[in-house]
C-alpha positions in Angstrom: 117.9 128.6 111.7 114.8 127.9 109.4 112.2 130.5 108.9 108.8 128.5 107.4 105.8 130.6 106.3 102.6 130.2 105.9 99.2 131.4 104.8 99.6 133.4 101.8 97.0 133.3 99.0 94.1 134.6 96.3 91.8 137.0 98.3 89.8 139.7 96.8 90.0 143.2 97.7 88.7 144.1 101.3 89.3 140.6 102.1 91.8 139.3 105.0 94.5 137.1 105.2 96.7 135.6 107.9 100.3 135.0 107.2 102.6 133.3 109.8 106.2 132.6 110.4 107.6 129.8 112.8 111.3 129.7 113.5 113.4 127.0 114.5 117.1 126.0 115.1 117.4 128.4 117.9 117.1 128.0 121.9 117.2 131.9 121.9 114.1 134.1 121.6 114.6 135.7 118.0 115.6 139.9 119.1 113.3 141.0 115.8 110.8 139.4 114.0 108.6 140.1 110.7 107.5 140.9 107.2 108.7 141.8 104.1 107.5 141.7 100.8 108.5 142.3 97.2 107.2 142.4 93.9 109.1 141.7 90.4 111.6 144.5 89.7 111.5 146.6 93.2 113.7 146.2 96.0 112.4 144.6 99.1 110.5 146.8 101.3 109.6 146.6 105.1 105.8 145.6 106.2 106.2 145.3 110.1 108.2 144.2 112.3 108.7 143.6 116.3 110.8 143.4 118.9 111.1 140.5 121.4 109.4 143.0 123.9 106.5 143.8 121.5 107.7 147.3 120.4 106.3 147.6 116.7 106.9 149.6 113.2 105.1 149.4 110.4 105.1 150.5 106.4 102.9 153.7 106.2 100.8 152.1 103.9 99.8 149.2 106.2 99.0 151.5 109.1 95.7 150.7 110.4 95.5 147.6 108.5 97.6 145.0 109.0 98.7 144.0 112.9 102.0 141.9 113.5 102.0 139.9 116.8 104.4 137.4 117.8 104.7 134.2 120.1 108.2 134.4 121.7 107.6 130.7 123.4 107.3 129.5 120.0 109.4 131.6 118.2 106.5 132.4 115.6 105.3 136.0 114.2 101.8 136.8 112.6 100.5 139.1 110.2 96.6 139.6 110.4 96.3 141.7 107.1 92.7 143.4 106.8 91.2 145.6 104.0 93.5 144.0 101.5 94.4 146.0 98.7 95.6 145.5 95.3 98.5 147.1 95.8 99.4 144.3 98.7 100.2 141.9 95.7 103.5 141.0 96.5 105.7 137.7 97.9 105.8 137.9 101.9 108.9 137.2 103.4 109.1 136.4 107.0 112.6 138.1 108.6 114.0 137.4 112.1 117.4 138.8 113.6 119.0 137.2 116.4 122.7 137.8 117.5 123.3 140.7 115.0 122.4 138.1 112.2 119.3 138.3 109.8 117.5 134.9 108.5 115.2 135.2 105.5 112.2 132.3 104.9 111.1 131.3 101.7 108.1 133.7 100.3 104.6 133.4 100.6 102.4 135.1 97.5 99.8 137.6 98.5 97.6 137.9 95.4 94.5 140.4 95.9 92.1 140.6 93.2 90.3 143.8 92.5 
């Protein structure tokens, strides 16, 4: 299973960014699928994720600003993250879970300016 990301960037603060994931190396619809993200010297910390049948969570702090949708035909999960913050600085990771096992993709860097 390969996780490949996408869409990461330099945007300034109030700006937007799209991030997305597609998955492949699995004929089965991924049970969970999001976002992480870290920055140097804390622990990796949840963004949003969803369920196969669309059930969401998200971090408090992205409540009302970011939105996580997913495509289960293509295996892919979005990110639409609005009002960016400098605090949102951090690599992305895209996470999926399928059969009781977790996949990781390689990071995508957020950078908002302020």
């Amino acid at each position: 299973v390969q996780l490949q990301a996408s869409g990461g960037g330099l945007v300034q603060a109030g700006g937007s960014l799209r991030l997305s994931c597609a998955a492949s190396g699995s004929s089965f619809s991924f049970n969970i699928m999001g976002w992480y993200r870290q920055t140097p010297g804390k622990q990796r910390e949840l963004v949003a994720v969803i369920t196969s049948g669309g059930t969401t969570n998200y971090a408090d702090s992205v409540k009302g600003r970011f939105t996580i949708s997913r495509d289960n035909g293509k295996n892919a999960v979005y990110l639409q993250m609005n009002s960016l913050q400098s605090e949102d600085t951090a690599t992305y990771y895209c996470h999926a879970v399928i059969k009781a096992r977790t996949y990781w993709g390689k990071g995508t860097q957020v950078t908002v300016s302020s």
